[in-house]
PDB file with one MODEL, atoms N, CA, C and O in Angstrom:
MODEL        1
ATOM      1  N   UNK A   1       0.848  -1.175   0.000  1.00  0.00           N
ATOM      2  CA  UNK A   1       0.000   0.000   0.000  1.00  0.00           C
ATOM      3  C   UNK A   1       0.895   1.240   0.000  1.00  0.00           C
ATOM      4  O   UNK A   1       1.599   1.663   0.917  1.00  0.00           O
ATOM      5  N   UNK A   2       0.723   1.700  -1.158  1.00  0.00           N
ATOM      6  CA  UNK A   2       1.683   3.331  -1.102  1.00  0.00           C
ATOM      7  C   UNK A   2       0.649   4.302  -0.293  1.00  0.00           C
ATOM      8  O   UNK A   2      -0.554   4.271  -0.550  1.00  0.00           O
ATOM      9  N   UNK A   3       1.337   5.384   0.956  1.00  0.00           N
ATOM     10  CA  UNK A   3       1.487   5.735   1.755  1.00  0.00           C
ATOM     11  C   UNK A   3       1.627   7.299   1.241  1.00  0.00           C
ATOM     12  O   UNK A   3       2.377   7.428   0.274  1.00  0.00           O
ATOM     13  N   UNK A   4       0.953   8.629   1.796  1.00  0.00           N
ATOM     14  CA  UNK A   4       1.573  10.056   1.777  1.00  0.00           C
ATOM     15  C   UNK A   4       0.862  10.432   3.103  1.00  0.00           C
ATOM     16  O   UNK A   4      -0.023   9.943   3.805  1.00  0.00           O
ATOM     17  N   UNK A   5       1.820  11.749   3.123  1.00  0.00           N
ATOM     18  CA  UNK A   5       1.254  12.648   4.275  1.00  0.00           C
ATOM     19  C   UNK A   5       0.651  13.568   4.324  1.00  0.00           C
ATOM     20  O   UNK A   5       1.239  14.624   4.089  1.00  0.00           O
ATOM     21  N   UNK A   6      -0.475  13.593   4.577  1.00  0.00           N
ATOM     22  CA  UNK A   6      -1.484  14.762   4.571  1.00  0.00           C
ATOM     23  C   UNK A   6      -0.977  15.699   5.903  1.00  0.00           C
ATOM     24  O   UNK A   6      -0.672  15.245   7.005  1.00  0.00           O
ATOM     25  N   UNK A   7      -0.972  16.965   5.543  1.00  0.00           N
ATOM     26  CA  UNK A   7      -1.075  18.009   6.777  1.00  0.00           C
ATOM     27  C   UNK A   7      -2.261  18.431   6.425  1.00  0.00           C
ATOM     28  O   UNK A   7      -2.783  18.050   5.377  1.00  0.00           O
ATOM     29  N   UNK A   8      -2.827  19.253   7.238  1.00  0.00           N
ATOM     30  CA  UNK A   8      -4.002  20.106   7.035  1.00  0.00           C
ATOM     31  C   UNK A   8      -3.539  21.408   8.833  1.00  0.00           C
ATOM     32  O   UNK A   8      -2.885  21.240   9.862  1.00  0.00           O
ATOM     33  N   UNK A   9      -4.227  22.368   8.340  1.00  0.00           N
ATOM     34  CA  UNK A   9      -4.381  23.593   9.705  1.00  0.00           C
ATOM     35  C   UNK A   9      -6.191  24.125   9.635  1.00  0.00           C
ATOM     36  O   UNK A   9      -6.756  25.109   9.156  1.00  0.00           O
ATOM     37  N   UNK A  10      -6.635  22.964  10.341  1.00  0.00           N
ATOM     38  CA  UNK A  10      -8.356  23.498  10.760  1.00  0.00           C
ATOM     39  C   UNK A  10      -8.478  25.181  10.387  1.00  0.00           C
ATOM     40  O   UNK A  10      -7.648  25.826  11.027  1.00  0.00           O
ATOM     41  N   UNK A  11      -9.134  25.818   9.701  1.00  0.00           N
ATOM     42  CA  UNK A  11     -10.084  27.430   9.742  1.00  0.00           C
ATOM     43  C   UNK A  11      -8.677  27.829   9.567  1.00  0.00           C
ATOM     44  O   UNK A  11      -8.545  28.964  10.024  1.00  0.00           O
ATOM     45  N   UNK A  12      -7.418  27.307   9.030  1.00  0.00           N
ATOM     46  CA  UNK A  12      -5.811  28.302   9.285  1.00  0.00           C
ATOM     47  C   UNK A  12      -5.374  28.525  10.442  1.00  0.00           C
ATOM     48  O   UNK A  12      -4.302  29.127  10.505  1.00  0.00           O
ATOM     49  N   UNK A  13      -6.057  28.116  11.736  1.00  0.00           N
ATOM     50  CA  UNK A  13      -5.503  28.310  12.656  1.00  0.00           C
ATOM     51  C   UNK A  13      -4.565  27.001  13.317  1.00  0.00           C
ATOM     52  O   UNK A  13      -4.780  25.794  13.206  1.00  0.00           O
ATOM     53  N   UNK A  14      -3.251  27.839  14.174  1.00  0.00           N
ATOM     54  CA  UNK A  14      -2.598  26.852  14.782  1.00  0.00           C
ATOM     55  C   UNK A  14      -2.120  26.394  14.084  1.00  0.00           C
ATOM     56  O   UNK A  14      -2.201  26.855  12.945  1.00  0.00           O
ATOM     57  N   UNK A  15      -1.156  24.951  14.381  1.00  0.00           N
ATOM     58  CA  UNK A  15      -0.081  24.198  14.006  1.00  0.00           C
ATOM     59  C   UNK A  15      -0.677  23.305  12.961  1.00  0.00           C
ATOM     60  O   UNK A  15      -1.876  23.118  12.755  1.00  0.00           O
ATOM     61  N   UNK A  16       0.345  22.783  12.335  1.00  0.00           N
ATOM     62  CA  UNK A  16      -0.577  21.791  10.996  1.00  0.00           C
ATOM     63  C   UNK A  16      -0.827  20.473  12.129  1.00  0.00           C
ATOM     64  O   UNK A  16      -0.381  20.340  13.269  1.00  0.00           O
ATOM     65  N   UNK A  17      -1.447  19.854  11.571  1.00  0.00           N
ATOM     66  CA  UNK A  17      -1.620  18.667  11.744  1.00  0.00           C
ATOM     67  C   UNK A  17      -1.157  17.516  10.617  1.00  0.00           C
ATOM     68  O   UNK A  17      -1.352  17.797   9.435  1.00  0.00           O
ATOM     69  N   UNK A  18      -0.546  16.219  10.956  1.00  0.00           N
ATOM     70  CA  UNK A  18       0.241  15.605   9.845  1.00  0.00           C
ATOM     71  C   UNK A  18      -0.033  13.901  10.430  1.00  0.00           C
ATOM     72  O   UNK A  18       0.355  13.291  11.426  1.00  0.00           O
ATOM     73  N   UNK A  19      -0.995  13.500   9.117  1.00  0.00           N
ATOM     74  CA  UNK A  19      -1.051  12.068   9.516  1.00  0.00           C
ATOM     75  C   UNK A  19      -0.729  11.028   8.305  1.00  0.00           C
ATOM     76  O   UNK A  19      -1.611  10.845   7.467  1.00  0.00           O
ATOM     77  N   UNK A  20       0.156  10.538   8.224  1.00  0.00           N
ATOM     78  CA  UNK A  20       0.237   9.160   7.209  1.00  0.00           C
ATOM     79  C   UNK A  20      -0.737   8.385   6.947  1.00  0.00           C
ATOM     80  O   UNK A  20      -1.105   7.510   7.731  1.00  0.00           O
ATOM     81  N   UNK A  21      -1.342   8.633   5.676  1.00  0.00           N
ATOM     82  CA  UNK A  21      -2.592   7.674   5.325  1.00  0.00           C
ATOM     83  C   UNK A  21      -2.462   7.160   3.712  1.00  0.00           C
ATOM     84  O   UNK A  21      -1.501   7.394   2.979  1.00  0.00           O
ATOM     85  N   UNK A  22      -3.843   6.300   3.307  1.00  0.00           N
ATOM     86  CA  UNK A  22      -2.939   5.152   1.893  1.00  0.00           C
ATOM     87  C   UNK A  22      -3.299   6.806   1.236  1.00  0.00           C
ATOM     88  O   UNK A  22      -3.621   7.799   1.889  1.00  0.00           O
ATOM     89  N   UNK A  23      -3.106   6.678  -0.336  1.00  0.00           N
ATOM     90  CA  UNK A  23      -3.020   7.547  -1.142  1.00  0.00           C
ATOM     91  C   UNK A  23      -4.332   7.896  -1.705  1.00  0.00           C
ATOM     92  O   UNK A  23      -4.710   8.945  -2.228  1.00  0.00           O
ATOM     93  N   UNK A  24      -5.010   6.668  -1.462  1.00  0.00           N
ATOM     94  CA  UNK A  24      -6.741   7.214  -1.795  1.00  0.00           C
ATOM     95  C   UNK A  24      -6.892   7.901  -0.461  1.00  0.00           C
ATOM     96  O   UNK A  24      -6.952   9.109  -0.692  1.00  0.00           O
ATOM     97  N   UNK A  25      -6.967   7.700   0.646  1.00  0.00           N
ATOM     98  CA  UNK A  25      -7.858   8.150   1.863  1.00  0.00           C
ATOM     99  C   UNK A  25      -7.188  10.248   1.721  1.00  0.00           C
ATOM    100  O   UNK A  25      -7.778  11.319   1.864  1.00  0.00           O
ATOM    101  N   UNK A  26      -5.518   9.809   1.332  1.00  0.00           N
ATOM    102  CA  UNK A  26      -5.136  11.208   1.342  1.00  0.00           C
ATOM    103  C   UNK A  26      -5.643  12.430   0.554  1.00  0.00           C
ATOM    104  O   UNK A  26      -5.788  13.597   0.917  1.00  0.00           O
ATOM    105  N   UNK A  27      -5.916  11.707  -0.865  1.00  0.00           N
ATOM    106  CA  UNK A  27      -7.001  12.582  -1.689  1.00  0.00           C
ATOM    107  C   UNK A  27      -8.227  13.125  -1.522  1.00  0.00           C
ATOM    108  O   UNK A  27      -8.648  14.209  -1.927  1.00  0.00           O
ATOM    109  N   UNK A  28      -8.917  12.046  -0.714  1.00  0.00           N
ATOM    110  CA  UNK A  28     -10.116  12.145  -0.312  1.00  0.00           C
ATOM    111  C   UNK A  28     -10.443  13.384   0.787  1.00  0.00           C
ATOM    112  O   UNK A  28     -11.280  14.273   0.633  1.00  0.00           O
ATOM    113  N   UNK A  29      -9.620  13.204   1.844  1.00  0.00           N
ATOM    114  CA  UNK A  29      -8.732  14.288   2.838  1.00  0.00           C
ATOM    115  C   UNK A  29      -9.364  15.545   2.048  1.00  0.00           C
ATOM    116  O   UNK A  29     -10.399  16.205   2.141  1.00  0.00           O
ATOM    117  N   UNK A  30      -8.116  15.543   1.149  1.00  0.00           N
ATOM    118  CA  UNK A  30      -7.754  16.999   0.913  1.00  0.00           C
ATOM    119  C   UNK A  30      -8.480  17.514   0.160  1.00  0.00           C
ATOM    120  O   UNK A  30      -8.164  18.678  -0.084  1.00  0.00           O
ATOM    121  N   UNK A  31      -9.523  17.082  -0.438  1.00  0.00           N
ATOM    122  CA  UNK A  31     -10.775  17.282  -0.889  1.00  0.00           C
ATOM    123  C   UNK A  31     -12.054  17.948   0.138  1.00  0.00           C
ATOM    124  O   UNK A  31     -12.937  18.801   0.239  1.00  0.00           O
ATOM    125  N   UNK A  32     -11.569  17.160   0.582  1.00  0.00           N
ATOM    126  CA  UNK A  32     -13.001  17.503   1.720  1.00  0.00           C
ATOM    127  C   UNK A  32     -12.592  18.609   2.336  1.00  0.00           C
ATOM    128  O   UNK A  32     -13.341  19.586   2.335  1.00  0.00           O
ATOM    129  N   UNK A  33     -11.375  18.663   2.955  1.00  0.00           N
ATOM    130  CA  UNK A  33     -10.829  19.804   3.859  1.00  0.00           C
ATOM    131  C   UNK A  33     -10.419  21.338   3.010  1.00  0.00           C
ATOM    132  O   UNK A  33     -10.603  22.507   3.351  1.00  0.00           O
ATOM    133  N   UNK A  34     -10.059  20.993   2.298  1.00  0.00           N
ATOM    134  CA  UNK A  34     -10.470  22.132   1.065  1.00  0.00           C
ATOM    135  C   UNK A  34     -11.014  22.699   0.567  1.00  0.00           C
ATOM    136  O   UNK A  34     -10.776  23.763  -0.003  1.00  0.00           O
ATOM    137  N   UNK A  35     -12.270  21.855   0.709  1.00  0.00           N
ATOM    138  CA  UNK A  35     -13.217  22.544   0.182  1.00  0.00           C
ATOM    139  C   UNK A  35     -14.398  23.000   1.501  1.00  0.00           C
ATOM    140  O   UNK A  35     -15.584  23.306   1.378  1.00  0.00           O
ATOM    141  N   UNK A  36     -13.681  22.919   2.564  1.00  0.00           N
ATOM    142  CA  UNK A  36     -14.037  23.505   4.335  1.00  0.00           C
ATOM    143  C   UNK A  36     -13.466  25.160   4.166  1.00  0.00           C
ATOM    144  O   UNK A  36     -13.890  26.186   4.698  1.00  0.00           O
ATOM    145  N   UNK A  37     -12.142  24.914   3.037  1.00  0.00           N
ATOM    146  CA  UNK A  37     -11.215  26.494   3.109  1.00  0.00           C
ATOM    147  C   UNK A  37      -9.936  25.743   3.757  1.00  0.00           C
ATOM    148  O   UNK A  37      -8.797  26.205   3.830  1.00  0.00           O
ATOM    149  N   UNK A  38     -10.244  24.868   4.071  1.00  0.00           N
ATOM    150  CA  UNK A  38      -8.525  24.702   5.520  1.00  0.00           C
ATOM    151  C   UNK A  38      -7.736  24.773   4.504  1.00  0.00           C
ATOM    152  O   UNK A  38      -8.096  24.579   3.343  1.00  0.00           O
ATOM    153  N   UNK A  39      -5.893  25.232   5.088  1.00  0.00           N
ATOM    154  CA  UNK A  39      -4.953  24.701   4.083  1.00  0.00           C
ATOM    155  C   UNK A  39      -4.746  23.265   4.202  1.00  0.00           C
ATOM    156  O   UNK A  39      -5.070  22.562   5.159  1.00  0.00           O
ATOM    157  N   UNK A  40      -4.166  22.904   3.119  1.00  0.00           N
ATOM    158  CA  UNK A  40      -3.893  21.118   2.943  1.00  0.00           C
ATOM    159  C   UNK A  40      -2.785  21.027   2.212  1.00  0.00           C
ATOM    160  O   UNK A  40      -2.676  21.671   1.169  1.00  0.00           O
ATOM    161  N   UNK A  41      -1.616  20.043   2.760  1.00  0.00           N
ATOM    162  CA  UNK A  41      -0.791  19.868   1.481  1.00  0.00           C
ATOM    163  C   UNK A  41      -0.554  18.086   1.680  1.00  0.00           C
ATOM    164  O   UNK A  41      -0.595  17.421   2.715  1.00  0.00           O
ATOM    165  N   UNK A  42      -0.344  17.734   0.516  1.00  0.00           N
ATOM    166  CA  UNK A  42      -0.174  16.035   0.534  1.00  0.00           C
ATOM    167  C   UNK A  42       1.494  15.823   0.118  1.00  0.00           C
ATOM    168  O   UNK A  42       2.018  16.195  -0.932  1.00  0.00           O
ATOM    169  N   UNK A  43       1.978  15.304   0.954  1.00  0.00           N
ATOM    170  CA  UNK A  43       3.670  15.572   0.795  1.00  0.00           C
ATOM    171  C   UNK A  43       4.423  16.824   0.627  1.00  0.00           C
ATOM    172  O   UNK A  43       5.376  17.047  -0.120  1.00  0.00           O
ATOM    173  N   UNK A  44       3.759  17.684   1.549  1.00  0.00           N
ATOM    174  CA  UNK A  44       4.878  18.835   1.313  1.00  0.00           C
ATOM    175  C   UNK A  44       4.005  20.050   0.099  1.00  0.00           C
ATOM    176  O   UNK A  44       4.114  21.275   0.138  1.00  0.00           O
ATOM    177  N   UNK A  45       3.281  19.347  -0.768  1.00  0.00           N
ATOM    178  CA  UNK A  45       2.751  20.461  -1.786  1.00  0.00           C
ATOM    179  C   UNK A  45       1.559  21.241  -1.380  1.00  0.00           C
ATOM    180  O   UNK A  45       0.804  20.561  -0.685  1.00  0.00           O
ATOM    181  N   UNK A  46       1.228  22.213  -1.550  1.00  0.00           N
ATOM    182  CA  UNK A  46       0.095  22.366  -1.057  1.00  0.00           C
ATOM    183  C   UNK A  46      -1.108  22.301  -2.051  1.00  0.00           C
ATOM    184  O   UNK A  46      -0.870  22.549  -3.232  1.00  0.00           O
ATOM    185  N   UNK A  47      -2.348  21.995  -1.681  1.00  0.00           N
ATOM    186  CA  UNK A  47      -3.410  21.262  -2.292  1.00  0.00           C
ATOM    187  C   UNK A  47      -4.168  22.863  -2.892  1.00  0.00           C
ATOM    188  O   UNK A  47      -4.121  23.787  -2.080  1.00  0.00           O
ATOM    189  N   UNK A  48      -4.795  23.130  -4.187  1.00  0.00           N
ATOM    190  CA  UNK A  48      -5.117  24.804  -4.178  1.00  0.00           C
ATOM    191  C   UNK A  48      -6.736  24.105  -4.019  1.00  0.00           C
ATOM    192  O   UNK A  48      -7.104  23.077  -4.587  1.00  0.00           O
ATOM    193  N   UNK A  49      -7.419  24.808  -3.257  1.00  0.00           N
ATOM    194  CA  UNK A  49      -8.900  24.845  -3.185  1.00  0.00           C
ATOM    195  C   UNK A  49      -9.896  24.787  -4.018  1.00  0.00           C
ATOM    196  O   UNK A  49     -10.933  24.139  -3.873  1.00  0.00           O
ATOM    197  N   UNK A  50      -9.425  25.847  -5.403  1.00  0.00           N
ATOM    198  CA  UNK A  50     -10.137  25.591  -6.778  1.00  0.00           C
ATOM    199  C   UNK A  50     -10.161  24.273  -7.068  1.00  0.00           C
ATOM    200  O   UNK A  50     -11.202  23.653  -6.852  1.00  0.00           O
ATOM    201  N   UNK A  51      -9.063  23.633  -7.588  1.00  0.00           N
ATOM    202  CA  UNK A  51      -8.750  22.600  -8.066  1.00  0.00           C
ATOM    203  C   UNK A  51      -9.472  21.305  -7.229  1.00  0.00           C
ATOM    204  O   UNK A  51      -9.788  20.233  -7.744  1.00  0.00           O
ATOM    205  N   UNK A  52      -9.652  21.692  -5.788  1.00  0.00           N
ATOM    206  CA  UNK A  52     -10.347  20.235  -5.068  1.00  0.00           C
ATOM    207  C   UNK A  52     -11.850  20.443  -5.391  1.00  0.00           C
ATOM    208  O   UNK A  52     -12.712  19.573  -5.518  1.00  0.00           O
ATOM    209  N   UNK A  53     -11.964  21.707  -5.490  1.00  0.00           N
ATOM    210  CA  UNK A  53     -13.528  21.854  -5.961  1.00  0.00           C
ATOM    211  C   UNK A  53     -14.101  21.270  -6.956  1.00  0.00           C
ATOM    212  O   UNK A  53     -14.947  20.390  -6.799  1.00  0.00           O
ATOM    213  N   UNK A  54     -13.700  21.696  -8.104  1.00  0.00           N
ATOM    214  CA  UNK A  54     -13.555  20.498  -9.972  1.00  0.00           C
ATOM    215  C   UNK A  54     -13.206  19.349  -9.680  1.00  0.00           C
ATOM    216  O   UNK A  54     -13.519  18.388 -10.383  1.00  0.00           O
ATOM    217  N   UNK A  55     -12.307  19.215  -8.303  1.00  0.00           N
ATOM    218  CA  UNK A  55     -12.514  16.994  -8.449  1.00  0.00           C
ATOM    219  C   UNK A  55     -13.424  16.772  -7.887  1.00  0.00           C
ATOM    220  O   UNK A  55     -13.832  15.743  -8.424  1.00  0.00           O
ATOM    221  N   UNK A  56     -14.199  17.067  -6.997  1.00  0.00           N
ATOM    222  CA  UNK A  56     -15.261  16.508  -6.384  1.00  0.00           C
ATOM    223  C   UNK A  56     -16.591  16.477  -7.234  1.00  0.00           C
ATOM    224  O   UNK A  56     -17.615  15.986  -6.759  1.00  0.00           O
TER     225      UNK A  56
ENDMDL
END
């Protein structure tokens, strides 16, 4: 099972948060939380909000 790291920072506030999950669950993530507004990055990149909007 290939593996990335999602960070995310709830509303921008505070410290990121960073959890190792498979590579579907991480997409899924940063989809959802993106499209909340939070920042998100999946390995280091950061995820742009437009763009999670058009995948969903």
């Amino acid at each position: 099972m290939k593996t990335q790291e999602l960070a995310y920072k709830p509303y921008g506030i505070g410290s990121w948060t960073h959890v190792t999950v498979s590579k579907d669950v991480a997409q899924a993530l940063a989809n959802e939380y993106s499209n909340y507004g939070w920042d998100v990055k999946i390995d280091g990149d950061a995820i742009d909000a437009e763009l999670a909007l058009k995948a969903a």
